[in-house]
N, C-alpha and C positions, 0 to 999 in steps of 0.2 A: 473654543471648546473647554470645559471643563475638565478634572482630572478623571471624572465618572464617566465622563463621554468620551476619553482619552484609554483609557481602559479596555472599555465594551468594545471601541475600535480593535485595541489590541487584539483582544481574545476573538473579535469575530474574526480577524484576521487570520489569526493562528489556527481557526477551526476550517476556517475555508480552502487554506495549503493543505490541511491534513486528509480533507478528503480528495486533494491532488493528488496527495500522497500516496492514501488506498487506492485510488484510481489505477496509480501508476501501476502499481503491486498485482491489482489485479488483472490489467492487459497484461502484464507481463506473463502472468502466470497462462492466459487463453494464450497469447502467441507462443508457449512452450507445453503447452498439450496437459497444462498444470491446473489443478483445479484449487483457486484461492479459499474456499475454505477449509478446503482439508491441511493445506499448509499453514493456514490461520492458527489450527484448531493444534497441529505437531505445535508449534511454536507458543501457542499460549492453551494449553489443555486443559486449564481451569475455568477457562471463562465459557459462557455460554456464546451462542451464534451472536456474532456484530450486525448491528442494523447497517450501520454504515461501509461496511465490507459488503450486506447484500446491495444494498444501494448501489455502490461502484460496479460492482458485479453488473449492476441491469443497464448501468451506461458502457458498458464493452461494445466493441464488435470484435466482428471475425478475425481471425489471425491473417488473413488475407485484406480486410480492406485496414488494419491496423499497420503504424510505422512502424519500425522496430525497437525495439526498448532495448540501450547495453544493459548489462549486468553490472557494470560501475555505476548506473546512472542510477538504476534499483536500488542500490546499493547504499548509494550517498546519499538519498532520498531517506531510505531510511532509517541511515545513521542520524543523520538530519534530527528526525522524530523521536530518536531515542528506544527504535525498535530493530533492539541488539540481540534479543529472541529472535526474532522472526526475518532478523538479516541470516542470522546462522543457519536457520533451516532455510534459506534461502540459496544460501553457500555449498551447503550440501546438493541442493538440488543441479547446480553450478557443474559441481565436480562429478554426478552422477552422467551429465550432460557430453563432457569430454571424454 
């Protein structure tokens, strides 16, 4: 491989985690009765609707046939990603919870 092909690797990589990552974000939010784009949308209120938030969205299922997701694991997923907005309105939602 070359450096360009060593690269494109990287980045498709890093893209393919990240919609793990919305993934995650977004069962979580179905198995907490949370709806992910309106937590999206607290946490980054400038941006318009995410394609890729609805996309994870339409791969959910039910809170019932879904595992459980901690809230650490949320968490570090999206510290991971550098989504230190949308951990906090995450956190909140946390302690709304307890």
């Amino acid at each position: 491989m070359n450096q360009k092909q060593v690269e494109e690797k990287i980045v498709e990589n890093y893209k393919g985690e990240e919609k793990m990552m919305i993934l995650i974000f977004a069962q979580w939010c179905v198995n907490h009765d949370l709806d992910p784009e309106v937590l999206y949308l607290k946490a980054y209120p400038s941006q318009s609707a995410n394609p890729s938030l609805r996309e994870a969205i339409e791969l959910t299922v039910s809170k019932e046939e879904a595992g459980d997701i901690a809230h650490d694991t949320l968490l570090g997923v999206l510290s991971l990603f550098g989504n230190d907005d949308l951990a906090f309105v995450v956190t909140e939602e946390i302690q709304k919870m307890k």
